[in-house]
N, C-alpha and C positions, 0 to 999 in steps of 0.2 A: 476615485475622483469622479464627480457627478459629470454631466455632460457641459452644465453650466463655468463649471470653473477649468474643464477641458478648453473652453472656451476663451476663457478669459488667460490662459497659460500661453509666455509667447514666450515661443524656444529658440536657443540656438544651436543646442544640440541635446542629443536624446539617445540614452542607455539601458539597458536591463542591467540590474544585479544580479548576483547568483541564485537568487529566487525568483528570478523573471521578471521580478517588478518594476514600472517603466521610475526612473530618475532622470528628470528634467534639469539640464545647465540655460537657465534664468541670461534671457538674452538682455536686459541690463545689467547684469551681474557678467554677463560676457563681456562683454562693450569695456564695462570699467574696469577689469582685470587686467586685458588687453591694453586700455589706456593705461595704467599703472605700469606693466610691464617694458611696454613702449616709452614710456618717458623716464624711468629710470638706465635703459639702453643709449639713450640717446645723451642723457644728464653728463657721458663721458665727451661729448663733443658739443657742449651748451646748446642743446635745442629739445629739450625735453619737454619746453612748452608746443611745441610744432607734434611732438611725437604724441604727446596725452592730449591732444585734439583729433588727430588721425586713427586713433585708437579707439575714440568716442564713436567717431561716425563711420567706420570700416565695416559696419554690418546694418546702417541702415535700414538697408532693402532687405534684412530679414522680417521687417515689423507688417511688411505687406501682407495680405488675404492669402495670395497664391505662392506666396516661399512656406507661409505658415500651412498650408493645404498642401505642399507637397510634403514637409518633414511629416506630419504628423501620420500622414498616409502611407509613404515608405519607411516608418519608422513600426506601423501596427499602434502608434501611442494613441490614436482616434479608432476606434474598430468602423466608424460611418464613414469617415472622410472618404472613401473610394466611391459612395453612390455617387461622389459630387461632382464624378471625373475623373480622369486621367490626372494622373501627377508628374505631368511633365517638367523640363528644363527651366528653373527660374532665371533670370540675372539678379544676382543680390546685392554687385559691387558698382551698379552704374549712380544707385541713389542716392549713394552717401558723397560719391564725385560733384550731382546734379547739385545736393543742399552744399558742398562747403561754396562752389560757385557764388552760388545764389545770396550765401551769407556776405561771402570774404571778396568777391570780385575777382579780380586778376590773381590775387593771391590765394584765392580758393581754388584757384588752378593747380598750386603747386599740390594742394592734398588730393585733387582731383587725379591727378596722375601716382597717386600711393594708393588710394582707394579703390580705384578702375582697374589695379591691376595687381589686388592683394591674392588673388588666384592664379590667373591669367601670365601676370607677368605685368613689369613695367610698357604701356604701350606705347607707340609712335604717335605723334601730333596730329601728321594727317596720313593719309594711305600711301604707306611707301612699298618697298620692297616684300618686308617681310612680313607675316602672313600675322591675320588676328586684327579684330575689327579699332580704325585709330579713336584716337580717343575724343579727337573735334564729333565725329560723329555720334559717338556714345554720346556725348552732354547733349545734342540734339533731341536727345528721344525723352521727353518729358515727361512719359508715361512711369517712367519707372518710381522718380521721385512722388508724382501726385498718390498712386499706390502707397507709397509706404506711410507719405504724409498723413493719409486719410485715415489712419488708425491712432490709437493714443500711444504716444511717443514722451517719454518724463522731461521734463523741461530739464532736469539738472544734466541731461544727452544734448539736446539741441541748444540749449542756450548759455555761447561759453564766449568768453574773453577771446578776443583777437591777437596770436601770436605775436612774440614782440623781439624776439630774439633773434639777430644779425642772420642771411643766407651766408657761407661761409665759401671764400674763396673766391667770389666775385662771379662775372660772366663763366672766366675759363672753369671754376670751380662747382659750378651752379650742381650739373648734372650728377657728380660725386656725392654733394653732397644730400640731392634726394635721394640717392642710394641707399646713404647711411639712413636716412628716417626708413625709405623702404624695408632694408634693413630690419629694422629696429621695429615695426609695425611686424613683419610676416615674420620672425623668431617670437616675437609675443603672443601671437596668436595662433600660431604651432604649441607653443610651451602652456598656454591657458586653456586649447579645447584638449589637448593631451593630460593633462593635469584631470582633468573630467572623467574623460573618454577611459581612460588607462591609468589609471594613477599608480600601480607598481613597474611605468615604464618609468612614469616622471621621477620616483622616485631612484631610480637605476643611473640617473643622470651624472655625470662626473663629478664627485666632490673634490675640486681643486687642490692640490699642495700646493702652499704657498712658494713663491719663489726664495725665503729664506732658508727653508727646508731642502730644496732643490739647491740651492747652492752650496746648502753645507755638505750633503750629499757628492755632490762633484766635487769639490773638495777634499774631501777626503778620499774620493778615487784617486783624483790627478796625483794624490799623494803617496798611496799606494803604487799608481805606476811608475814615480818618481823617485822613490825610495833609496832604490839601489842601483839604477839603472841610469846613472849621469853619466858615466865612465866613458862612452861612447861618444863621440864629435855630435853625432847626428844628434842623439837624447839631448844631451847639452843645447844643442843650437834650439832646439821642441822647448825644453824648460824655459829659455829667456824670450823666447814669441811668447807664452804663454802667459808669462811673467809681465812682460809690456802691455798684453790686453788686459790683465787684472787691473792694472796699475793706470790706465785710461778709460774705464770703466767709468768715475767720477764723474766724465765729462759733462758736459750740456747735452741735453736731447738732440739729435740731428742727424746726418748722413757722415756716416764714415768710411774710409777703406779700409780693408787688412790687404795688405801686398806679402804675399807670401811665396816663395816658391816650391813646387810641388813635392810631400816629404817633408813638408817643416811643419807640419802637425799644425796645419789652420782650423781644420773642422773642429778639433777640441779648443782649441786656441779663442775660435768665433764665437764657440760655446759658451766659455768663461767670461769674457767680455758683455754676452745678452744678459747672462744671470748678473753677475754684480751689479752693470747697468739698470737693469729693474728689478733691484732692489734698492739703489741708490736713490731710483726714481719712480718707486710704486711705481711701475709698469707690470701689467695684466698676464701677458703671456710669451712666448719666444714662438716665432715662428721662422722653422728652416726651409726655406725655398732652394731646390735643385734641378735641375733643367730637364735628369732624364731619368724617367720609372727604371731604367735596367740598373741604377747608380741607389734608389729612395729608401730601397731594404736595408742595402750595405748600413748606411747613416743611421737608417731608425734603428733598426740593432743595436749599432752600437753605443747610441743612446739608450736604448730599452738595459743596458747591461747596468749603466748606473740606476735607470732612474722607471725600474721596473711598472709601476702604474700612472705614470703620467704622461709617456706619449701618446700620440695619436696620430696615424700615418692615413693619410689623406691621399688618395691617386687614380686614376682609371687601371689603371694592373693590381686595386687591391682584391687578397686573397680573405674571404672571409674569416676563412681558418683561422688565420693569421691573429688577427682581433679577437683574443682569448676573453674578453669579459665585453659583457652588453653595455656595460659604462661607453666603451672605447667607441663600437660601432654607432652609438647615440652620440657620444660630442662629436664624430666625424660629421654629420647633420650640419652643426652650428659653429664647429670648433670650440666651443667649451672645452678647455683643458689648457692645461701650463704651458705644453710643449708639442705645437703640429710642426710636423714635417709633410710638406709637400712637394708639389711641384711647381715649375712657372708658368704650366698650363692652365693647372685649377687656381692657382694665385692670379694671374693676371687677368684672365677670362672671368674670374669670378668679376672681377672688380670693373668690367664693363658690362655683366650681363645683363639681363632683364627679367630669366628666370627667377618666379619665387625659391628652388630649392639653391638654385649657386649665390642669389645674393642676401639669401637667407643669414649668413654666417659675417659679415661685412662689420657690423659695429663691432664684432671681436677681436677684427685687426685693430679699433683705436687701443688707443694707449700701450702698443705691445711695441717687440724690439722684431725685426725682419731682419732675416740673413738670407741672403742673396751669392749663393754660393756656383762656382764658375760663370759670377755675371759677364763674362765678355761674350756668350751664348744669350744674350738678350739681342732679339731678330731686328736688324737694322729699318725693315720697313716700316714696324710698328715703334720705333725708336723715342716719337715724339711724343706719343701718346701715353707710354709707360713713362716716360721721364716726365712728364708732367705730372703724372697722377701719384708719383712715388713723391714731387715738390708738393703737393697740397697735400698725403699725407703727413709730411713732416711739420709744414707750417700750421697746418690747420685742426689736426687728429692725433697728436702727440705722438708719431711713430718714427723709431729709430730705423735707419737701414745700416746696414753692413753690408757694402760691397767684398764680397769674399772670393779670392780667385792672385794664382800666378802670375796673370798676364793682364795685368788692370787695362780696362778699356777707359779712354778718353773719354769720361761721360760728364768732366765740369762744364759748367754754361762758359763759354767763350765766342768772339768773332776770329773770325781768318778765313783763306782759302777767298775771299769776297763775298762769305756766307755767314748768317747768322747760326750759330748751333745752341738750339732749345734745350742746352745739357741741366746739367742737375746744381743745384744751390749749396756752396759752402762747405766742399767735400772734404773731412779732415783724416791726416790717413793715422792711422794706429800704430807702426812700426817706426819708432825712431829714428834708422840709417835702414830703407829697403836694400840701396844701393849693396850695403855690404852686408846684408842679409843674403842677398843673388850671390854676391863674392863666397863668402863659407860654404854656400850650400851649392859651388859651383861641383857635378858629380859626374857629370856626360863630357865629351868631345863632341862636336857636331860637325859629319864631314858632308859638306856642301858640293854641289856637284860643279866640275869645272867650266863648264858652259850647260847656261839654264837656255838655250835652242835647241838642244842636244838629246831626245829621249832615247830608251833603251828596249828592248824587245822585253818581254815578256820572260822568254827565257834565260837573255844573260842575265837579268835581276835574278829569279829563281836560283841563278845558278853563283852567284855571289851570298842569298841567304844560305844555300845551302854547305856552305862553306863554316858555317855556323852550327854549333851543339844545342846551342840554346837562343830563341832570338824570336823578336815577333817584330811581324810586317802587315802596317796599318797602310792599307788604299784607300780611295774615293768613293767607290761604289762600288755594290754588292756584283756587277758583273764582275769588275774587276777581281775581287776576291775571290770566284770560281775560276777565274780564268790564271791566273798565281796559283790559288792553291792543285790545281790539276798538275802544276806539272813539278812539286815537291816531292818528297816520298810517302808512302801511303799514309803516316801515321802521323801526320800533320795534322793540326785542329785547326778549324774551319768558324769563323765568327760572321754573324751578319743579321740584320733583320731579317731574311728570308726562314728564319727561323725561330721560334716561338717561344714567349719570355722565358716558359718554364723550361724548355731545352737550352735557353742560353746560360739562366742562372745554371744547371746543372753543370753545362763545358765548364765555366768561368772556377766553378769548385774544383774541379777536377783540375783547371789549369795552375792552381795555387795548391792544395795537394802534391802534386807534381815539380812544382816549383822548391817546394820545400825540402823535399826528397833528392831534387839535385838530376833529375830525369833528365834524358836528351829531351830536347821540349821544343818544337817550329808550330810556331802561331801565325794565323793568317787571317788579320779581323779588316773589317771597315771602321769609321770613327766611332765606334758605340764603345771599345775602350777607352776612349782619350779621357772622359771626364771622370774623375772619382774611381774607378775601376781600381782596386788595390792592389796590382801585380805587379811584379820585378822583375823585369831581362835584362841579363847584363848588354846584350844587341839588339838596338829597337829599326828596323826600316822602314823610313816614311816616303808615300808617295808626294810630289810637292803638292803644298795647300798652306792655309793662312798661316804666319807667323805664329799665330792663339793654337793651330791646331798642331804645327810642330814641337811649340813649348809643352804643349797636352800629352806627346808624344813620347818627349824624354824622359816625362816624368814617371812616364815606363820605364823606366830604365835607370836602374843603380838606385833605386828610390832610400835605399838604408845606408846609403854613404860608403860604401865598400871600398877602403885605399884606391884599388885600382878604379881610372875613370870608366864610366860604359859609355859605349860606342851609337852614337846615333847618326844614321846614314840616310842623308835625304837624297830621292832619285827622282828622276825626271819618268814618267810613266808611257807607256808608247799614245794614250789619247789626253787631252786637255782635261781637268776637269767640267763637271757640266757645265750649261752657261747658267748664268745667274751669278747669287752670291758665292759658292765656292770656286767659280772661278774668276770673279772678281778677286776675292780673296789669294788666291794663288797667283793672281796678275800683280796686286799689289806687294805681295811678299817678293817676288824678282824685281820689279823696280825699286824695291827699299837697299836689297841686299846685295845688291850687283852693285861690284865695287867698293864695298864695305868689309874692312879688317875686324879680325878680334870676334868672339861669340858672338854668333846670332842671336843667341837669350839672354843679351843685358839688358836691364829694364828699361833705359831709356830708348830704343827702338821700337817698344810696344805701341807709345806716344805715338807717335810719327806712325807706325802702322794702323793704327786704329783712327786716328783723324783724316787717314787717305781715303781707308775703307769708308766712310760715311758720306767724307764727299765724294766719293764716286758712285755712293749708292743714286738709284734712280729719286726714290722719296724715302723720306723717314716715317712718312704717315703714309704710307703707298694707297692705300684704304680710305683714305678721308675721314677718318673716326671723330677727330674736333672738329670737324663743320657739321657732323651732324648731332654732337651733342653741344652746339653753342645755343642757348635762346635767344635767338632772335624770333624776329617778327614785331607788326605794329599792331594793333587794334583789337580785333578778330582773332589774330595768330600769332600773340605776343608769345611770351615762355613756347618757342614751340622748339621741342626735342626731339630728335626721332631715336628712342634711348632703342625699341628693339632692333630695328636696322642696323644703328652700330655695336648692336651685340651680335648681330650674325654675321656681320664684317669682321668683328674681331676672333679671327680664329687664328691662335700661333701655329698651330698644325692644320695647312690647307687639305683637307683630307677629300674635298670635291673627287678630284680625280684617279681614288683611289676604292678598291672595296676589301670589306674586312672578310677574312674566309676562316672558318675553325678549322683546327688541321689535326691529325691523327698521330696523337703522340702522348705516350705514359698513360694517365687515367680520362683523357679527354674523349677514349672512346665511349668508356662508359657514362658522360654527362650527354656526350652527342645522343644516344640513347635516349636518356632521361628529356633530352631538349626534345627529340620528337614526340616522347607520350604524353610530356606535361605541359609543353609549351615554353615561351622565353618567362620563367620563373626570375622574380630579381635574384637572389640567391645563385641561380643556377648560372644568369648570364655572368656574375661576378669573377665566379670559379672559371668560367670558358673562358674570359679574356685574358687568363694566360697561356694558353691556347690558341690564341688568334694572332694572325698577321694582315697587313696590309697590303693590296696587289696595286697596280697602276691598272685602271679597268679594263686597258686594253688586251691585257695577259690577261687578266681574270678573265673575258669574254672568250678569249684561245680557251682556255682550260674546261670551261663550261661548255661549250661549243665540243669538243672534246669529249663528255662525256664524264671527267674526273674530279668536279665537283658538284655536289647537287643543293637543292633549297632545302631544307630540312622544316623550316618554317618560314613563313611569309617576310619574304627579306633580309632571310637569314641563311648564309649558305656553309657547307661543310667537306671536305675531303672525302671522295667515296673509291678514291682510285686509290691502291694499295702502295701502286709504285711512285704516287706524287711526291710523298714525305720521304728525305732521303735520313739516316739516323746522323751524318755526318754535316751536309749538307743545307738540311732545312726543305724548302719545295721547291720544287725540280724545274727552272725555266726556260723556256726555250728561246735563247738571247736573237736567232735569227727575225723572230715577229717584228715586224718592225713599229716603233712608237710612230703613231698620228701625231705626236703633237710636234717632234721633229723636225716637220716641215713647215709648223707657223713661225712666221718673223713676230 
């Protein structure tokens, strides 16, 4: 290529072939690819004329002297361009914000804030909190745009028809739904310079199975497991849940319950219900949301067992291993694929962030079906903000929810109490009689304690479980656990976070193994069993705590219906639980049950539990997250959002006062190795995070301070003391230190 037509070459990105040769991606040819991809993304929630506008002008500020002077110069594509200078930092996303302004006015602001921060992240209005220049200022600097203007730019780029298509949702809606065009712009233009750049990655991409194939699929599993196995109360009672969610499947799009109780086979039950349902109603993809990485395997397993290449399990504990084909770990990116399982953390967090990589995947939740499974673990402080935003999914982005869970939390829109509650719109429940659903699959006795003033030492409990062959005993917190388990007999297993995903998953094998076998078996966890955890004692003992978490309790217990009932024993523990919400939660559970005949886990008590809890909670939005995603403002600072502020508010796991430590156990020695010579490798740090736990920093500063953990790399720290990691136990703490935060009111 001469110098001349080097010249006249405007890139947007720049490759060697396998013969070195430079291959230019034609940055009008970018722009419109980009726009195409983007407004077909968007076409699923009618604004696809908003999206192939944004898509036009998202690289503007590539057509400038100095973004073109820096590619061609870090690329080698100019061998001169370095006499010319340094090829420093461009900004490329401020110009195309500057021109839609400049075009559209006030509404040029809404692309302004897609544009500005198709890299970057969606920014804040003005300088708030969280860090990253706001966005009133970027339009200030005029430079960027006159740059890019000043070069020839094709009229069929800058000169386009003015959007016309409704903002969806109104005020409360606004900020969603420039997500979704965010959305819908930064998965376009991930998927168009990848497409260039890589194209046997692009081509690695998930080829969807449609959902009629996935449903015939399940199908004919459920039919194989049902075969011959009705003979049994329990199968029996599994088959006719099962049988009602096919059978309401039909329905209208919208929010529904399943009321199940624990052991009536809801997780397949939920299943069958998302598949017919979108299929009924071309719906896109099933998404299973679960509350806790220790529960996400269990589930996607046992999904993967039907439906061998169409999950895609989604989590901070994933293990790369695990994601057997490059398909799987490329739709994890975007969620492309039939069937994600995730969490409530990457599910809800996604859906306020500001990151291009979390809200990259966001138009793939339209049109889909969400199952929301042990929803009454949805965090009462953040209560207002996720229930809004699950009601403007549904009205507005065609998405089903399935509230999935035992112990249904009171989440309809209602007034009482002299409060208004921001609940949820139109919730229709799946189970024809729950009522006598709880009746058949009544399998426990629950022995309540006779005065809830009355706690018990430490050791007469011990010495009541141990009265028992077989029997798990779920407490509050992880001290508590050490302090129980000490005084069992040695061969007692030991649960808790203080111990590392992959030594928990291993106990939890072995605890089922064992189970099966009929072994003498004394378990001693904190609530990291209660949700989904698959095990069966015939004696479950609980420390007191919410109604949700005792009902979570039993369903340890007797879970396959065994004639004889199993024994659930709730005790008073010698301290309160924390303050906060568990011990709200446990406040609320004795005032409901004090003086109350007949099971504690009939369903209608849940009601009245779960509407006490909320009004007693302090805020639903503790955070403020809808005042800082409402636009307001006049003149100047109309549409003003501060979308990343309240993404860095919105965290369901407040991990501020906590630090992550990699700990010395199975093969984590040898990646802590690998993590010193190589560095934090994404790959590498993937594999460690099952490995890793959480400290309260005031221990982790003992332990450091101490000498038994060290940095390995720059803010990252690891287990160097042999005797920390206990193989029973998890990491060895010393409960005397006392917490700082103790003494704040």
């Amino acid at each position: 290529m001469t110098e001349a037509e080097n010249n006249r070459v405007t890139i947007a990105h720049v490759r060697k072939d396998e013969h070195g040769k430079f291959i230019v991606h034609d940055l009008e040819e970018h722009l419109s690819g980009v726009a195409g991809l983007a407004s077909d993304f968007a076409l699923r929630f009618g604004s696809s004329d908003w999206a192939h506008l944004v898509g036009l002008w998202h690289d503007l500020g590539k057509y400038s002297q100095a973004f073109q002077h820096r590619i061609k110069t870090l690329s080698g594509f100019d061998a001169e361009a370095h006499l010319e200078g340094k090829a420093g930092k461009v900004d490329h996303s401020t110009a195309g914000a500057q021109y839609a302004m400049t075009q559209l006015g006030l509404t040029g602001r809404i692309l302004a804030y897609l544009i500005a921060g198709h890299h970057a992240g969606l920014p804040d209005w003005h300088t708030g909190e969280a860090r990253g220049k706001a966005l009133k200022v970027r339009l200030d600097e005029q430079s960027h745009l006159a740059s890019a203007l000043s070069q020839h730019i094709p009229q069929s780029i800058l000169s386009q028809p003015n959007p016309t298509s409704p903002l969806l949702g109104g005020s409360a809606g606004f900020a969603l739904w420039v997500r979704m065009l965010f959305s819908s712009l930064v998965d376009a233009d991930f998927l168009d310079t990848e497409s260039f750049m890589d194209a046997d990655k692009a081509k690695n991409r998930q080829n969807s199975s449609s959902m009629q194939v996935l449903l015939q699929q399940f199908n004919a599993q459920m039919d194989l497991n049902f075969s011959d196995n009705t003979t049994k109360k329990i199968n029996r009672i599994r088959w006719n849940v099962l049988q009602q969610c096919r059978k309401k499947a039909d329905s209208p799009a919208g929010i529904f319950s399943l009321t199940v109780p624990t052991g009536g086979g809801k997780t397949l039950s939920s299943l069958a219900f998302a598949l017919e349902h979108a299929v009924v109603h071309k719906k896109g993809r099933v998404i299973y949301v679960i509350p806790y990485t220790s529960i996400i395997e269990q589930t996607a397993n046992t999904f993967r067992e039907i439906f061998p290449d169409a999950v895609v399990e989604h989590h901070s504990n994933l293990d790369p291993d695990k994601e057997t084909t490059v398909k799987n770990r490329l739709a994890a990116e975007n969620w492309d694929a039939p069937i994600i399982v995730t969490t409530n953390v990457q599910f809800f967090e996604s859906l306020f962030a500001a990151k291009t990589s979390r809200c990259r995947k966001l138009h793939n939740i339209v049109n889909s079906v969400v199952i929301l499974d042990e929803a009454q673990l949805l965090p009462p402080e953040f209560l207002k903000p996720i229930l809004s935003i699950m009601n403007l999914l549904t009205q507005h982005y065609n998405v089903t929810f399935v509230l999935c869970t035992a112990t249904q939390p009171a989440l309809n829109q209602r007034s009482g109490f002299d409060w208004d509650f921001p609940g949820l719109e139109n919730v229709h429940e799946i189970i024809d009689d729950p009522d006598a659903l709880y009746r058949d699959l009544e399998r426990v006795e629950v022995v309540l304690p006779k005065d809830f003033q009355q706690s018990k030492t430490w050791d007469e409990i011990a010495e009541e479980i141990e009265a028992h062959a077989c029997v798990l005993a779920i407490v509050n917190t992880r001290a508590e656990a050490r302090e129980l388990h000490r005084r069992l007999p040695e061969d007692t297993i030991h649960l808790s976070a203080l111990m590392c995903g992959e030594h928990r998953s291993c106990v939890i094998s072995d605890i089922k193994d064992r189970l099966k076998r009929g072994e003498t078996l004394r378990v001693v966890s904190t609530q990291l069993v209660e949700a989904g955890v698959d095990i069966d004692f015939p004696v479950v003992f609980r420390a007191l705590a919410g109604l949700d978490s005792i009902a979570q309790a039993a369903g340890r217990c007797n879970r396959e219906g065994r004639p004889d009932l199993g024994k659930v024993v709730v005790f008073i523990p010698p301290k309160p639980p924390p303050p906060g919400h568990l011990r709200r939660a446990a406040q609320t559970t004795v005032s409901l049950l004090c003086g109350q005949k007949g099971t504690p886990l009939r369903r209608g008590l849940f009601k009245n539990y779960f509407e006490q809890l909320y009004w007693k909670a302090p805020s639903l939005d503790k955070h403020g997250i809808e005042d800082l995603l409402k636009p307001e403002g006049q003149g100047d600072d109309a549409l003003k959002v501060q979308f990343r502020s309240a993404a860095q508010r919105f965290q369901l796991i407040d991990e501020s006062g906590y630090q992550s430590l990699i700990v010395c156990y199975g093969k984590s020695i040898d990646f802590i190795e690998q993590l010193k010579q190589a560095g934090p490798e994404r790959w590498l740090m993937r594999k460690l995070q099952r490995y890793t736990i959480n400290l309260p920093k005031y221990q982790f500063q003992h332990l450091l301070n101490q000498g038994d953990v060290i940095e390995v790399y720059a803010g990252i720290f690891a287990q160097c003391s042999e005797a920390l990691y206990h193989p029973t136990l998890g990491v060895l703490m010393d409960d005397s230190i006392p917490d700082p935060t103790a003494f704040v009111v």
